[in-house]
ROKOL-44639 format. One line per 4 residues: their letters; for each residue x, y, z of N, C-alpha, C. Coordinates in steps of 0.001 Angstrom, whole numbers, plus 500000, padded with zeros to 6 digits. Example, Ala and Ser with C-alpha at 12.3 -4.5 7.8 and 13.67 -1.06 7.14 Angstrom:
as) 513190 494310 507800 512300 495500 507800 513200 496700 507800 | 512850 497750 507080 513670 498940 507140 512900 500030 507870
//
This chain:
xxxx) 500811 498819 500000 500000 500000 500000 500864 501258 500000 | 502055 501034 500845 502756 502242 501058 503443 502826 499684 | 503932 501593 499214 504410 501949 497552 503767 502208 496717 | 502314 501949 496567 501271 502434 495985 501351 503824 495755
xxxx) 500863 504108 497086 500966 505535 497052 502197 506316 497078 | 503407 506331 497118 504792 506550 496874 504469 506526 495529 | 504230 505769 494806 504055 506016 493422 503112 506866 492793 | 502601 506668 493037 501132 507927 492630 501850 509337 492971
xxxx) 502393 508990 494374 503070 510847 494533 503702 511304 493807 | 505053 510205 493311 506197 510731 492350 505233 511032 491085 | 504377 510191 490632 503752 510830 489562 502773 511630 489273 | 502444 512002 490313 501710 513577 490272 502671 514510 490731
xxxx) 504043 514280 491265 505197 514932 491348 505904 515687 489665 | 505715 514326 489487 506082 514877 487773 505429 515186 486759 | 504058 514778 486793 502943 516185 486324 503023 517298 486543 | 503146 517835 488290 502678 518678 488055 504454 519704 487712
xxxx) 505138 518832 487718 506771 519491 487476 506994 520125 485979 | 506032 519135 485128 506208 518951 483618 505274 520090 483158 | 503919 520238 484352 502979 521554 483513 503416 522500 483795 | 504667 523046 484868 505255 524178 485408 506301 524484 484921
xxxx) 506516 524115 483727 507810 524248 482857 507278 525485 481817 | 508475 526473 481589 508333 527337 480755 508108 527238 479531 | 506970 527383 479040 506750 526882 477253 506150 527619 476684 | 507433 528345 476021 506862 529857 475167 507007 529472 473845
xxxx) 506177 529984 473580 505701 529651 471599 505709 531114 471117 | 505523 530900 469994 505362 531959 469180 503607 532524 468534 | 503058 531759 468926 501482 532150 468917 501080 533411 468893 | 501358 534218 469927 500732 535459 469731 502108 536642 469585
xxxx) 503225 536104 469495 504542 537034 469555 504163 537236 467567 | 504333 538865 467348 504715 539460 466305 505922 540333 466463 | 506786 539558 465368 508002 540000 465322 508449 541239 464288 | 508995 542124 464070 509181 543501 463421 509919 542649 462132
xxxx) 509719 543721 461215 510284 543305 459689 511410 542688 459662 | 512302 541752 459331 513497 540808 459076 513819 540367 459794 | 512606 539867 461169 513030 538735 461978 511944 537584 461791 | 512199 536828 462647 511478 535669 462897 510982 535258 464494
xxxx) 510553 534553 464718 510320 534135 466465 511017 532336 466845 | 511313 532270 467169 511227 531386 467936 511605 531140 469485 | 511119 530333 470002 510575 530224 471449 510213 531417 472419 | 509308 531750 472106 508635 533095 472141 509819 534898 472026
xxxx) 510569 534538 471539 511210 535516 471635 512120 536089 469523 | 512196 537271 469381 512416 537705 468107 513978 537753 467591 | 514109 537517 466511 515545 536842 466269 515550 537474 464288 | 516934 538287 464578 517160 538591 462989 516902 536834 461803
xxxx) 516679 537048 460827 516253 536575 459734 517676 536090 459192 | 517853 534950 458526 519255 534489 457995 519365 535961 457110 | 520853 536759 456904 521512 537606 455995 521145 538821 456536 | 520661 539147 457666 520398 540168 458559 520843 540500 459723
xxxx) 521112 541542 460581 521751 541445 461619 521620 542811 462367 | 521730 543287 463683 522223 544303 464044 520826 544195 465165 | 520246 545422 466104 519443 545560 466957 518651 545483 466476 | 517955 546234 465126 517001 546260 464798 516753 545417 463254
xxxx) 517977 544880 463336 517913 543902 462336 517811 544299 460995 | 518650 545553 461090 518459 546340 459620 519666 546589 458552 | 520789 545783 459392 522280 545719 458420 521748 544253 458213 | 522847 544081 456453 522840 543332 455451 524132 542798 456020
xxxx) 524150 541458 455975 524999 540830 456618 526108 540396 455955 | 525820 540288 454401 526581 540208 453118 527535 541457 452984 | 527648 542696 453767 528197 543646 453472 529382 543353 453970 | 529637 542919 454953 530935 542621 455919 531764 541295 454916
xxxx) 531255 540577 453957 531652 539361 453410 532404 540022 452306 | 531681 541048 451559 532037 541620 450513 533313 542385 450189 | 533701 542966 451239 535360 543331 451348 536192 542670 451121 | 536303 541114 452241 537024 540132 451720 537273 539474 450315
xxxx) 538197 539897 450111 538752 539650 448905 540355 539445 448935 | 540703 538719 449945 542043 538495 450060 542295 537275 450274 | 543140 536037 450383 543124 534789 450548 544533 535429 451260 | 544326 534261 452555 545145 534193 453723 545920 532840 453633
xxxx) 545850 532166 453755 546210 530951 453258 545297 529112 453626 | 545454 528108 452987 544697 527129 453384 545608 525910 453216 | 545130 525723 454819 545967 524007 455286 545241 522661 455183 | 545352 521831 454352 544604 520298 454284 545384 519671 454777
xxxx) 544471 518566 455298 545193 517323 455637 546203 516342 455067 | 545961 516629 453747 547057 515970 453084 547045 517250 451813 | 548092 517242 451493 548468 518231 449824 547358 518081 449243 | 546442 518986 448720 545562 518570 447562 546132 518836 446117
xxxx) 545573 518365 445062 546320 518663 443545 545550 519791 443073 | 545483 520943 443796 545115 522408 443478 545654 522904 444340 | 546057 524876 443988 546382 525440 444659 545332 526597 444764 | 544780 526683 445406 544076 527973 445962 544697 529313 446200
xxxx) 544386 530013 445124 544749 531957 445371 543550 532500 444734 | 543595 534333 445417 542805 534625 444680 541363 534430 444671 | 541052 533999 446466 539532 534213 446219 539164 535274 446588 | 538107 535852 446341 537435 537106 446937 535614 536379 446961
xxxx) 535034 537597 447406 533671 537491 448020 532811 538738 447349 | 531593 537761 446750 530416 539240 446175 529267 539156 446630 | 528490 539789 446507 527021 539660 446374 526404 539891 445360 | 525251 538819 445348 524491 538655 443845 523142 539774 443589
xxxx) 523577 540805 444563 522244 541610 444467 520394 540980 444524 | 520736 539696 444596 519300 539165 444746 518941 538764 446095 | 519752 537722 446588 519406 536587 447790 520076 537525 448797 | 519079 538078 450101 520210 538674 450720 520446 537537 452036
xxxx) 520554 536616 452012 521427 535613 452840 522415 534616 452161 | 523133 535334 451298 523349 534736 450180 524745 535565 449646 | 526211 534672 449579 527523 535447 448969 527673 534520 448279 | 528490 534677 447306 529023 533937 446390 530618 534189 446652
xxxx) 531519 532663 446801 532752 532846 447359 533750 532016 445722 | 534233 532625 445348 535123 532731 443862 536255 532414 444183 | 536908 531379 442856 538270 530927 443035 538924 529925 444028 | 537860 528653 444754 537951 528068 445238 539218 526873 444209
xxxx) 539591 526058 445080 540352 524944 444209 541045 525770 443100 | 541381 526391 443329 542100 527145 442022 541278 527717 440676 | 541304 527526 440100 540330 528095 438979 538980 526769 438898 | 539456 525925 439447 538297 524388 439463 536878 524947 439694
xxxx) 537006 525749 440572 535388 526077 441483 535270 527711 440786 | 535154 528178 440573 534806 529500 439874 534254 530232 440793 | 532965 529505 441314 531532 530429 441733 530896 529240 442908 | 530939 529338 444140 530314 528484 445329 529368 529590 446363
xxxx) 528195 529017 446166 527475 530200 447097 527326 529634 448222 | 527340 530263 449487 527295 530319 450681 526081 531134 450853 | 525852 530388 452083 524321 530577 452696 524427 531511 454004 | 524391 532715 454587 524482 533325 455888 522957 532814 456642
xxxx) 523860 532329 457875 522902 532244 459021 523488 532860 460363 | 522197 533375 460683 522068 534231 461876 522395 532992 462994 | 523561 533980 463972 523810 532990 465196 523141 533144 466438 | 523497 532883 468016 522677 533066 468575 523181 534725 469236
xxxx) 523834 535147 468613 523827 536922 468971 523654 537838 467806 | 522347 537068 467656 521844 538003 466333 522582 538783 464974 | 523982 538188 464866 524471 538440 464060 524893 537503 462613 | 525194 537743 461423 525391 536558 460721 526642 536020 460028
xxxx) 527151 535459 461066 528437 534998 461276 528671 533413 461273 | 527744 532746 460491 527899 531796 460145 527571 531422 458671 | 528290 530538 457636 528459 530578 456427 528470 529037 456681 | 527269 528200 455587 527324 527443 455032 527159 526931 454012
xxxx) 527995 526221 453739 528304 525979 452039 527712 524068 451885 | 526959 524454 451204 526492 522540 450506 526755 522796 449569 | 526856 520817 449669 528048 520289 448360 527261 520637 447131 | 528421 521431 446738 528240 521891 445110 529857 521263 444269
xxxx) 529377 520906 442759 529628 520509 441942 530567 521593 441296 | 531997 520780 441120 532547 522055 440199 533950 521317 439434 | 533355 521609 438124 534294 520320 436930 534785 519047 437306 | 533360 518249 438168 533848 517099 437929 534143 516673 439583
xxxx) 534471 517527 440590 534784 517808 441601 533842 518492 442427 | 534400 518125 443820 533065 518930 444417 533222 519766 446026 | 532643 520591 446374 533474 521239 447597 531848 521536 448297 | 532289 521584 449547 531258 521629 451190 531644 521882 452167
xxxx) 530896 522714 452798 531674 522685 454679 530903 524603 455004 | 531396 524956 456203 531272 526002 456937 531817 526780 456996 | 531833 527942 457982 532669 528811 458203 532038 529637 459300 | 532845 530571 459708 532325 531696 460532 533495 532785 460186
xxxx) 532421 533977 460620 532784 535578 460314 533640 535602 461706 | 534741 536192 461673 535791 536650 463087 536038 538069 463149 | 534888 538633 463403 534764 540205 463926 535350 541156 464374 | 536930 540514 465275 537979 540831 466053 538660 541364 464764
xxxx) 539598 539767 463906 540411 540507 463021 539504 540285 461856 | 538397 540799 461349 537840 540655 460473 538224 540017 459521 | 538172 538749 459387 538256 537621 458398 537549 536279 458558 | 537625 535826 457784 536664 534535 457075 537159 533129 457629
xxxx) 536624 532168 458300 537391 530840 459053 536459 529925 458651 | 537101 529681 457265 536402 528265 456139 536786 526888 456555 | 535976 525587 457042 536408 524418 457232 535659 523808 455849 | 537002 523327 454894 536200 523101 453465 536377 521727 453384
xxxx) 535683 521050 452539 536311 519532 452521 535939 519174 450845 | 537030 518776 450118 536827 519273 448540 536584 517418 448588 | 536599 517110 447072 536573 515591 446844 536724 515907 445053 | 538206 515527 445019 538831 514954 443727 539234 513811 443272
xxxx) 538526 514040 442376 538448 512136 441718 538446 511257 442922 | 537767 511126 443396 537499 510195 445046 538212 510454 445957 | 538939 511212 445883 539878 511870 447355 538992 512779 448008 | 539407 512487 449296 538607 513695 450059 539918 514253 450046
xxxx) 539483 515642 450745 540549 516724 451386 539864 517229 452353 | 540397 517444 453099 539532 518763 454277 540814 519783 455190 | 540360 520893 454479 540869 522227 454905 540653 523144 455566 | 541839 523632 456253 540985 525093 457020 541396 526208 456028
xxxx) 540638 527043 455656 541303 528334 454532 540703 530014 455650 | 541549 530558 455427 541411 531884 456044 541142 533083 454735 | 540263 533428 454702 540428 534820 454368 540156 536062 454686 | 540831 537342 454539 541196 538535 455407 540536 539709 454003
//
């Protein structure tokens, strides 16, 4: 009997633990132009950024146009110079990063996503196709010395590679 009810307690213990939990939605939260909500609270929009969420996040990408240098795990059979960074005037979460793999990759667009300090300092790149070859991976924006921290991972003729590339 005694465990009976020992049991019943713990589990109206953890009812009522589970309905007293904070659970904010986005239901009635309206969020201001180029954000979004989630868990009840307002959050810049991927390629947006700032307090009011009104800088273009592509602007800070667009300078870079310098290649710093890039270390793989093993030698790859390209040399990488010569990338720089644009915007396509259309997608604004959206750069296009040039001169990857050496002249191999031409044109790889990167995707900006907003992090969790509302800024968009994260860059991801899916696998895209380029002569035959193909390149993927991440990055983040480094605000301090303003430059670019690419983790790329190429695949030639069935080789992987995976690199870190900097650009400034």
């Amino acid at each position: 009997m005694k465990k009976e009810i020992a049991k019943i307690f713990l589990v109206v213990a953890f009812l009522i633990t589970i309905s007293a939990c904070d659970r904010r939605n986005c239901e009635n939260v309206v969020c201001p132009v180029n954000q979004g909500c989630n868990n009840g609270q307002c959050y810049c929009g991927d390629g947006y950024e700032g307090t009011n969420c009104d800088i273009n996040s592509y602007e800070k990408y667009i300078v870079i146009n310098n290649y710093a240098y890039e270390s793989c795990n093993t030698p790859p059979p390209f040399t990488t110079t010569n990338i720089y960074i644009t915007w396509d005037g259309v997608y604004i979460n959206q750069v296009h990063i040039h001169n990857l793999m050496g002249s191999n990759c031409p044109d790889v667009i990167a995707i900006i996503r907003t992090d969790a300090n509302n800024e968009g300092n994260i860059l991801e790149i899916n696998e895209q196709t380029c002569g035959g070859s193909s390149v993927s991976g991440q990055g983040t924006y480094d605000k301090i010395n303003h430059r670019v921290n690419l983790q790329l991972y190429y695949n030639v003729s069935g080789t992987g590679y995976s690199c870190n590339t900097i650009l400034q």
